[in-house]
C-alpha positions in Angstrom: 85.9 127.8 155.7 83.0 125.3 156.0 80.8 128.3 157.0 81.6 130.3 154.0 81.0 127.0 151.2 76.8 128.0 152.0 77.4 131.6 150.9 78.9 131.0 147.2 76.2 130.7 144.6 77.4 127.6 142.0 80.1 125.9 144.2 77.9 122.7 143.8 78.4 123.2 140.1 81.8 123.8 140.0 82.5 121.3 142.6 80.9 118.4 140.6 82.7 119.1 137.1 84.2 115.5 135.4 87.1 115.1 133.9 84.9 113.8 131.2 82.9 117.5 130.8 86.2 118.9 130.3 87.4 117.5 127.8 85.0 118.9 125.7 86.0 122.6 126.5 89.0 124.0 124.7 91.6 126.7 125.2 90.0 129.4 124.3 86.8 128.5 126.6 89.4 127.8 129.3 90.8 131.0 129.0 86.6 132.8 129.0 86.1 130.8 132.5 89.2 131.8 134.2 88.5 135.6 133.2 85.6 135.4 134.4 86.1 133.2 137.6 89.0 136.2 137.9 86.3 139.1 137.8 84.0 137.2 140.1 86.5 136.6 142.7 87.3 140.4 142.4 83.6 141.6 143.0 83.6 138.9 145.6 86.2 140.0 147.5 84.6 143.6 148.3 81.1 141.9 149.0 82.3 139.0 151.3 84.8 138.0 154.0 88.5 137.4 153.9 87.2 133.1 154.4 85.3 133.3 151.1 87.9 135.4 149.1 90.2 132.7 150.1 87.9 129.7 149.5 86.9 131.0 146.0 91.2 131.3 145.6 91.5 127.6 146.3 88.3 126.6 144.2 90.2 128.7 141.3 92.9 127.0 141.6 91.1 123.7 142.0 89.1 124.4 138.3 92.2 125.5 136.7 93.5 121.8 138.0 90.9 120.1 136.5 90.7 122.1 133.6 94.7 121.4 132.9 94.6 117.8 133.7 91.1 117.7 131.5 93.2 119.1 128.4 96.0 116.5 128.9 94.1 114.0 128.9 92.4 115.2 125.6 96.0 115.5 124.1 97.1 111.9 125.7 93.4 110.5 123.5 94.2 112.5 120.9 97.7 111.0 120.6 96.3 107.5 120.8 93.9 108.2 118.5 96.7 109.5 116.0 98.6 106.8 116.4 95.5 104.6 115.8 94.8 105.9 112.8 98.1 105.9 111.6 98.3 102.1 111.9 94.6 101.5 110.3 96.1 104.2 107.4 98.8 101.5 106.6 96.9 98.7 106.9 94.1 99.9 104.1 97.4 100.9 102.2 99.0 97.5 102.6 95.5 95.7 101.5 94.9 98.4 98.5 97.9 97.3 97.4 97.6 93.5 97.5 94.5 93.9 95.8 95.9 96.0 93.0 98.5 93.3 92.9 96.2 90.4 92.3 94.1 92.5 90.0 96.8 93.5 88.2 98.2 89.7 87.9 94.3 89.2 87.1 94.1 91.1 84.6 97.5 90.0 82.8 96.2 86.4 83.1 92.9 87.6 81.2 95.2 89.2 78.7 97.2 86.3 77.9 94.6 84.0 77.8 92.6 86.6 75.1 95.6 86.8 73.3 95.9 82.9 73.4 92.6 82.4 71.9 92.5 85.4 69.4 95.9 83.1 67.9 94.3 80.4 68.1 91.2 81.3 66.2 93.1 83.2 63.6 95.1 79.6 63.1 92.1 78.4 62.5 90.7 81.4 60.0 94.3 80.5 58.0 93.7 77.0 57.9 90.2 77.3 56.6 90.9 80.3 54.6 93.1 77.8 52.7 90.7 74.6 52.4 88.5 77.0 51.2 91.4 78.5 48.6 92.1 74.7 48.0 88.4 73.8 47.1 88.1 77.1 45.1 90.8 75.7 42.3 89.2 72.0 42.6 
């Protein structure tokens, strides 16, 4: 089988693919590749030797690995990432809410202080509402 590996055009390329290319690709690519890797092996096996037919097999099989383990590991991230987010999501919902809280309680305390003084200065209006009232009839 060492012979054959000179003959096939793009076994370098095909050879050297990282996990981390593949996880990139989805389904749907997958599924392109494979059909086509398919056809090829087909025209290859009328144009070369038994050896090659079954070294492309094994280098078919040997994509679809890394293709599958590629795409679990992209569903393994993508779990972790979920899962990540989740937790952030209930933290910003846990500190939203604190501050709504205190500016809620804020708020009331600026209220009731308002309040406070608006009494107060209409005390005030009455008392001198009725000094003036008093020097008026003097």
């Amino acid at each position: 089988m060492e012979a054959t590996k000179g003959k096939i055009h793009g076994d370098d390329q095909l050879k050297n693919i990282e996990p981390a290319m593949i996880t990139t690709i989805d389904r749907e690519e997958l599924d392109k590749a494979e059909s086509i890797l398919d056809r090829e092996l087909e025209k290859a096996k009328c144009e070369i030797d038994v050896g090659d037919t079954i070294y492309l097999a094994e280098l078919l099989t040997e994509v679809r690995d890394k293709c599958d383990q590629g795409l679990q590991t992209l569903k393994t991230k993508q779990g972790e990432y979920k899962i990540l987010v989740d937790k952030l999501e209930k933290e910003f919902h846990k500190k939203m809410k604190k501050k709504k809280e205190k500016f809620e309680e804020r708020l009331k305390r600026e209220k009731e202080k308002h309040r406070e003084e608006k009494e107060k200065w209409e005390e005030e209006r009455n008392v001198l509402k009725a000094e003036n009232e008093k020097l008026r009839w003097n």
